[in-house]
C-alpha positions in Angstrom: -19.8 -8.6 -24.8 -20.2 -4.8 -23.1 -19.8 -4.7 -19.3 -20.3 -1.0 -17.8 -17.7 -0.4 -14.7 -18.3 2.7 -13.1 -15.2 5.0 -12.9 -15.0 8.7 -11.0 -12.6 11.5 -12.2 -12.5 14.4 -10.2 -11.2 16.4 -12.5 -9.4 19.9 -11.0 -7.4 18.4 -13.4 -4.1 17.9 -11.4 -2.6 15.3 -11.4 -1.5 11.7 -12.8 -2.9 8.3 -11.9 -1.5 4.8 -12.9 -4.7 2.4 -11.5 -2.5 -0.2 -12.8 -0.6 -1.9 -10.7 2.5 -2.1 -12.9 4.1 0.8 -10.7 4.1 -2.2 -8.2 5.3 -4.6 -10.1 9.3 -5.4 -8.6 9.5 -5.8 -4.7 12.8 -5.5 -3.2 12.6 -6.3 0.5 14.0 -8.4 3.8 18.1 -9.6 3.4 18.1 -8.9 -0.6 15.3 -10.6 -1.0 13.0 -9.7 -4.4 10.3 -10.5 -6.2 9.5 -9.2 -10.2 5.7 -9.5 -10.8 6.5 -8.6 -15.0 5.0 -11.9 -16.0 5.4 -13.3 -19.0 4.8 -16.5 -21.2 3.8 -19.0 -19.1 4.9 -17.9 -15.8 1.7 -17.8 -13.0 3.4 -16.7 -9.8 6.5 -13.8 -9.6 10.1 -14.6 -10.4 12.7 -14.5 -7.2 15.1 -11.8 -8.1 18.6 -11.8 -7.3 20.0 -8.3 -7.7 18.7 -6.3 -4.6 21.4 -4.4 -2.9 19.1 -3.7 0.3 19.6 -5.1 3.9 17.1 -4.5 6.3 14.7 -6.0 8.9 11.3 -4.8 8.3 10.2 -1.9 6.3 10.9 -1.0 3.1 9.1 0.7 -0.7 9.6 -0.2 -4.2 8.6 2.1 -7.1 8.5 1.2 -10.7 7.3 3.0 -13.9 4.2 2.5 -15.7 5.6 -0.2 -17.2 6.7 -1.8 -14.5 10.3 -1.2 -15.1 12.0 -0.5 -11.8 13.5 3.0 -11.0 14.0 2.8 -7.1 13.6 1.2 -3.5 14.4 2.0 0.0 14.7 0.7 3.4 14.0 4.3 4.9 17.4 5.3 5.1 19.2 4.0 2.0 17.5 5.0 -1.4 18.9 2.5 -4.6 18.7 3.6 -7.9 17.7 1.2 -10.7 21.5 -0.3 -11.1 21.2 -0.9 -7.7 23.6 1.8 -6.5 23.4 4.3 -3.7 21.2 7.2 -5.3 23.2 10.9 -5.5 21.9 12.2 -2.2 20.1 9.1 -1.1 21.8 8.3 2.1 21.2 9.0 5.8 17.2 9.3 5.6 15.8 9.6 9.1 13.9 5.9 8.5 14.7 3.0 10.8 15.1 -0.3 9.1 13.4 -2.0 12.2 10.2 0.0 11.5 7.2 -1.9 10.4 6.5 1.0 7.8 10.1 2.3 7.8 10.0 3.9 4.3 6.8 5.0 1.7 7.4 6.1 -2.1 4.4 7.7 -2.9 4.7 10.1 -6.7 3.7 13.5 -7.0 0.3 13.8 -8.7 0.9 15.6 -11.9 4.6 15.0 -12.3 6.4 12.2 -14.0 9.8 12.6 -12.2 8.8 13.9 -8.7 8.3 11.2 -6.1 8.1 11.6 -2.3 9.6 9.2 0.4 7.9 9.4 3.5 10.0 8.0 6.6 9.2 7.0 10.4 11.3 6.2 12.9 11.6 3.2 14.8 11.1 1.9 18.3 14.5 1.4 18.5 15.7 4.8 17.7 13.5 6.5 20.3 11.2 7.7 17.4 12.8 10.7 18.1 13.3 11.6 14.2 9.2 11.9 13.6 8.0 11.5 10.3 10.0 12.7 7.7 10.1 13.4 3.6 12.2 13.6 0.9 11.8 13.7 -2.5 13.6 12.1 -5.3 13.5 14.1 -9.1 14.1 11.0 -11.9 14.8 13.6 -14.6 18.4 14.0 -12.4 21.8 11.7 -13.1 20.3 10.6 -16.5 17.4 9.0 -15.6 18.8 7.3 -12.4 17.4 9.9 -9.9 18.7 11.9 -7.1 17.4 12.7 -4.0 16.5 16.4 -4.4 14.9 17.1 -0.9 16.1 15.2 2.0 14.5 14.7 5.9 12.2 17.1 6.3 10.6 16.7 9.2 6.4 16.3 8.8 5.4 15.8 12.0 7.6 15.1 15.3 4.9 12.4 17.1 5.4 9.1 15.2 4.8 5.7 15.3 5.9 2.7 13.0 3.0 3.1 11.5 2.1 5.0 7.8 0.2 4.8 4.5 -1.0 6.2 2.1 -4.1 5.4 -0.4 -6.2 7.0 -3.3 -8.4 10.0 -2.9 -11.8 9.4 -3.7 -11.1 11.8 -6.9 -9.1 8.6 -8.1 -5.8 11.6 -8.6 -4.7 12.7 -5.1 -3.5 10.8 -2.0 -3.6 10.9 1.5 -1.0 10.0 3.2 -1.8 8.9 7.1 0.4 9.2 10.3 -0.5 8.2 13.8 0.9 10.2 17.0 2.7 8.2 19.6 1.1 6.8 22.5 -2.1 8.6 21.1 -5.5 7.8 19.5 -4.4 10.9 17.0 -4.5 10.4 13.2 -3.4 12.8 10.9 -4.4 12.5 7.1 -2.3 15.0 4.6 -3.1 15.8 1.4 -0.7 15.3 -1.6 -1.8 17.2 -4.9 -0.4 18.1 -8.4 1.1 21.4 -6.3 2.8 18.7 -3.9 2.8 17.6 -0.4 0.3 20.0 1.7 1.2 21.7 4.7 -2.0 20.9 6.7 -3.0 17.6 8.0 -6.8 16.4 8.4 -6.8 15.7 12.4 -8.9 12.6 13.9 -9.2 11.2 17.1 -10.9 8.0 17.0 -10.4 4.8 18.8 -8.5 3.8 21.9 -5.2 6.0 23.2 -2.3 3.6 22.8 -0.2 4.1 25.8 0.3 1.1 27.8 3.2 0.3 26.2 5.8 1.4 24.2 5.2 -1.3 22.0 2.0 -0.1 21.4 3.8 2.0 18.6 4.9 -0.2 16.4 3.0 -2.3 13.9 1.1 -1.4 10.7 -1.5 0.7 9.1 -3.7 -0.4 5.8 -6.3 1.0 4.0 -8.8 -1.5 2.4 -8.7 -1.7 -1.2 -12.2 0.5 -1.5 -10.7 3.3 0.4 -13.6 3.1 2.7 -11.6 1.0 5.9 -8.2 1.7 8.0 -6.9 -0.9 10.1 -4.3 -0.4 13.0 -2.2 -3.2 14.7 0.1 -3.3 17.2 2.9 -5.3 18.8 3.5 -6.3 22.0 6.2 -8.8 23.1 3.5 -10.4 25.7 0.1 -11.5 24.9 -1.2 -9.1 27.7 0.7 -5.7 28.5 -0.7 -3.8 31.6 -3.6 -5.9 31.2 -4.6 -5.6 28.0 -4.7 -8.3 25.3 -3.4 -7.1 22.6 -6.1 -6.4 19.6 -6.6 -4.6 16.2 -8.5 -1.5 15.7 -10.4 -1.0 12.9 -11.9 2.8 11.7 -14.4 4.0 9.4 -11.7 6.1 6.8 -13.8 9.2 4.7 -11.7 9.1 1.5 -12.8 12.4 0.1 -12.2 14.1 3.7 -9.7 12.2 5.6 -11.5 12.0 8.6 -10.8 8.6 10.3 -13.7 7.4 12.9 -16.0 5.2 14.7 -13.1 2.7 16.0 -13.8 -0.7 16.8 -11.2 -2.8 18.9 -11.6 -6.5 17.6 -9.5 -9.2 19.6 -9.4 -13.3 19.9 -8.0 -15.4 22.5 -4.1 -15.4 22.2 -4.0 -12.8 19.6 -0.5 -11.9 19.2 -1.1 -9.8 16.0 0.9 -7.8 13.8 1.0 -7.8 9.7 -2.6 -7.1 7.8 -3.7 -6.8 4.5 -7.1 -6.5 2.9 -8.8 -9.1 -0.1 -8.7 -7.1 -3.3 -12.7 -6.9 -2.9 -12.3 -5.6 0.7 -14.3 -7.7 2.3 -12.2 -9.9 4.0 -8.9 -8.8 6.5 -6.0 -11.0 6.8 -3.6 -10.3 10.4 -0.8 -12.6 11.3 -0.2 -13.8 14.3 3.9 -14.9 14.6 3.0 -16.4 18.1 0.5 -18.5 17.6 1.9 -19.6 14.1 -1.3 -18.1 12.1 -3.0 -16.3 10.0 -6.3 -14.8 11.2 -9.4 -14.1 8.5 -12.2 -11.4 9.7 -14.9 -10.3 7.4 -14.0 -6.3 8.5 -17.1 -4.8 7.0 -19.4 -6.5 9.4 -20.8 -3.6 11.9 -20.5 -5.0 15.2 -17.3 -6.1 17.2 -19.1 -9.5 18.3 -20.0 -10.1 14.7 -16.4 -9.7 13.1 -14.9 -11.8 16.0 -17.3 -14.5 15.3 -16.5 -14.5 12.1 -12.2 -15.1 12.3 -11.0 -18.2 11.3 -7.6 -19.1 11.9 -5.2 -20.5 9.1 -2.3 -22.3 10.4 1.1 -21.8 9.4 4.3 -24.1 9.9 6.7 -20.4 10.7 5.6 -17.2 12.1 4.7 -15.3 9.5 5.2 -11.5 10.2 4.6 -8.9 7.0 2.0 -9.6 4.5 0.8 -7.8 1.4 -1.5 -7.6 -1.3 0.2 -8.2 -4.7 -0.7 -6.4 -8.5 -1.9 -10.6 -9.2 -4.7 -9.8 -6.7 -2.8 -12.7 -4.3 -1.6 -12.2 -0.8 1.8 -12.3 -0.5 3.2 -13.7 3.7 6.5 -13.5 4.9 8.3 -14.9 7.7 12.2 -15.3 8.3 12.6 -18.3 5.6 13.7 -18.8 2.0 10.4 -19.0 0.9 7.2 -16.9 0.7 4.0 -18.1 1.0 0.5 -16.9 -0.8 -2.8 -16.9 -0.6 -4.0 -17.7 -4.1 -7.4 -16.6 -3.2 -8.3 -14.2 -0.8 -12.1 -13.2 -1.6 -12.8 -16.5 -0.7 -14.0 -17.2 2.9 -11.6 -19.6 4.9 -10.1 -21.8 4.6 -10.7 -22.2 1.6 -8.1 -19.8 0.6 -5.9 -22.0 -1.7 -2.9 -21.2 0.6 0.8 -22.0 0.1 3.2 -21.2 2.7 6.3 -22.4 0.7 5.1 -21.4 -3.2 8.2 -19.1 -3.9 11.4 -19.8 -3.2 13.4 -16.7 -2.7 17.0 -18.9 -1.7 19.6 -18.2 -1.0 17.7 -14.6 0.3 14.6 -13.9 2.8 12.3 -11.6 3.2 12.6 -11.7 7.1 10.3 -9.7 8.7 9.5 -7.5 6.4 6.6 -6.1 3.9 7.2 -4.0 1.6 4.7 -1.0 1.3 2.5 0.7 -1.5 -0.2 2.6 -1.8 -3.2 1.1 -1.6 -5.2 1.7 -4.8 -9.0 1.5 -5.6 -9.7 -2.4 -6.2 -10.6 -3.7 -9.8 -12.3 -6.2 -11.6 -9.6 -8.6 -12.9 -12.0 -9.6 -15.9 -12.4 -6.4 -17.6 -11.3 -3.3 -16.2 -9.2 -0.1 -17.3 -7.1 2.4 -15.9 -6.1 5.9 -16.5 -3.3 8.7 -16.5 -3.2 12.3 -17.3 -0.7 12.9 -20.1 2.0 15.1 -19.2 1.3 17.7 -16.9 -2.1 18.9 -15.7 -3.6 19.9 -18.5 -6.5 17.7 -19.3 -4.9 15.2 -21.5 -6.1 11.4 -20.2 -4.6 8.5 -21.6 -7.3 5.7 -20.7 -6.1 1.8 -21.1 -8.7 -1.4 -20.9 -7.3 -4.8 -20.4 -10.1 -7.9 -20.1 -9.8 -11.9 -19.8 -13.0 -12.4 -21.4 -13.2 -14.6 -24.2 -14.6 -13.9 -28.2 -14.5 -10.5 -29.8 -14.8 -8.1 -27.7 -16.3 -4.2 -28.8 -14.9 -1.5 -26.6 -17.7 1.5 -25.9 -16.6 4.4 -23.8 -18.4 7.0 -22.6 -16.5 9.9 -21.4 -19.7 11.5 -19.1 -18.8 15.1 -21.0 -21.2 14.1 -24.0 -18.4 12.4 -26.0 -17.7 8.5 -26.4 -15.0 6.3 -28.4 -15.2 2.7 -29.5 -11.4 2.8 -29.6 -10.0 0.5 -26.7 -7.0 2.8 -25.4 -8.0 6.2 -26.4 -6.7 9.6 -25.1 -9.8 12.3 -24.3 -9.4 15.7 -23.2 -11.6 17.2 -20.7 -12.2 20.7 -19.9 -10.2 21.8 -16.8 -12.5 22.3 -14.0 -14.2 21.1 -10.9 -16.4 18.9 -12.4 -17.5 15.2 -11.8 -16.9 13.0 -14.6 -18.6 9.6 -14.2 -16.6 7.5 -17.3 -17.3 4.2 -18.4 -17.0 0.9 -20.2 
């Protein structure tokens, strides 16, 4: 059986790319709260771990390798090595553990030891630090990582808000910030030469500045690439006269440009986690409030049409962060010992298959927080692949195929430089240049 699945490489030839979700496979967030997606045997649904050495209230990162081996997390301010230790250097980062997006590991395109943590600073701290990075080398302490470049400042106007996903080239990222008490977005670039010094600037949607609560809450990017969506958190369902709400943008992923903002609001919509279906189609936001979780087909092109479309799914706590897992699940948490999931979020509500208590992570919660990731191009979970570049930039791909469909299976790869392989992991080399390659399976 042969199913073709469309893959771009934008080869300048730059940098490295794990499509797999194994570098997201261990979570470490909330009060020492974890969870280890490495399944194995018979195991459906991750393992509780017990091990973190992390305290904080909201956000926090996890990176592992491509194995899904873990090699560090952070709160923002504290960076933990794999034997859950204080990393050389890894104190003191200008993060606030009350920030929604408090800390982001995001790797260096190109490099397997370089990887950048981008920080904001919180409500509570004034966000007077700005958006900060530092970067962590894992070739330093043998192999448990030091924190090479510490707190340098990005950009001064922050909010709690900031993510990153995949360039449309499938190899760089862009990372996005948001100005305070502004409708300003600010998309940089990070390359196989690093982190660049000029941001992509947007204006687009509503100026946030009723409120200083307006600045926290969370930024995603749907799975596609194609969709950003903004919330915010006010402590009363209407500040200054304005029900609170969720803004969604059109997001360009081969420019950066964000645009065409849509404000999207229900009755009583106290909203603040969100997270996108693996397909995109679908947006899950919570609402702690009102004890919910709302589901709005985003993609639809008018506001009236995407609020017709939200249906509410009621929860017994308030859940509060909420994330898309490497199973393709949705994972919510709220200040319990357990975690609840949404087995199946391309499916329209409520017909979700949702489980507020499925994973107990006792005597530890998650609290209010969500860990954060980039957010990588979706996949088909029956037969898909994913790619690296082998060392440094030099043209060297490693591809990898994984299916779950049944009988023999005959791999056929076409390479879209003239040259196949029925092999189903091969390495191909392409010619370093600016040139679309269009591979497939």
């Amino acid at each position: 059986m042969k199913k073709r699945l469309p893959l771009l490489l934008f080869l300048i030839v730059s940098s490295t790319l794990f499509i797999n979700a194994q570098q997201n496979n261990i979570w470490y967030l909330g009060r020492q709260a974890g969870l280890d997606f490495n399944l194995t045997g018979s195991q459906t649904v991750p393992v509780a771990l017990q091990n973190s050495a992390m305290i904080t209230d909201e956000g926090c990162s996890t990176i592992s390798d491509a194995t899904g081996s873990l090699l560090f997390y952070t709160n923002g301010v504290t960076v933990y090595n794999k034997a859950h230790s204080i990393m050389v250097n890894g104190d003191a980062l200008a993060g606030h553990p009350s920030a929604c997006q408090s800390g982001l590991i995001v790797q260096q395109p190109g490099s397997d030891n370089l990887f950048y943590i981008f920080t904001t600073d919180g409500i509570e701290g004034n966000f007077t630090k700005g958006y900060n990075y530092s970067i962590v080398d894992m070739n330093m302490q043998g192999g448990n990582g030091e924190v090479i470049v510490k707190n340098q400042l990005l950009w001064q106007s922050c909010t709690e808000r900031v993510t990153a996903v995949r360039h449309s080239n499938g190899v760089d990222v862009w990372l996005i910030t948001n100005d305070n008490n502004s409708n300003i977005f600010r998309s940089w670039l990070i390359t196989c030469s690093g982190l660049q010094p000029t941001a992509v600037v947007s204006t687009a949607g509503i100026i946030l500045n009723y409120s200083v609560l307006t600045n926290t809450g969370y930024m995603k990017v749907s799975p596609d690439g194609k969709q950003l969506c903004q919330t915010h958190f006010p402590l009363e369902e209407v500040i200054g006269g304005v029900s609170n709400f969720i803004q969604l943008f059109d997001f360009d992923n081969t420019t950066g440009q964000i645009s065409n903002g849509k404000s999207v609001t229900t009755p009583n919509s106290l909203y603040i986690g969100c997270e996108y279906s693996p397909d995109s189609r679908f947006l899950y936001i919570t609402r702690p409030g009102a004890r919910k979780i709302d589901q709005i087909e985003a993609k639809l092109t008018t506001v009236a049409a995407i609020e017709a479309s939200v249906v509410s799914i009621p929860t017994v706590g308030n859940p509060f962060g909420i994330q898309l897992g490497p199973d393709e699940k949705i994972y919510v948490f709220k200040q319990s010992l357990t975690v609840g999931v949404i087995n199946s979020p391309n499916v329209k509500a409520p017909n979700v298959s949702f489980n507020e208590t499925q994973i107990s992570t006792a005597p530890h919660t998650a609290y209010l927080s969500s860990p954060s990731f980039i957010n990588d191009v979706a996949y088909d979970a029956s037969n898909t692949f994913n790619y690296s570049l082998v060392g440094t930039c030099n043209g060297e791909v490693q591809f990898n195929s994984f299916t779950s469909m049944p009988g023999t299976i005959t791999w056929d790869w076409d390479f879209g430089d003239g040259t196949t392989s029925a092999l189903q992991n091969p390495v191909h080399t392409f010619v370093p240049d600016d040139k679309l390659y269009n591979v497939t399976l």
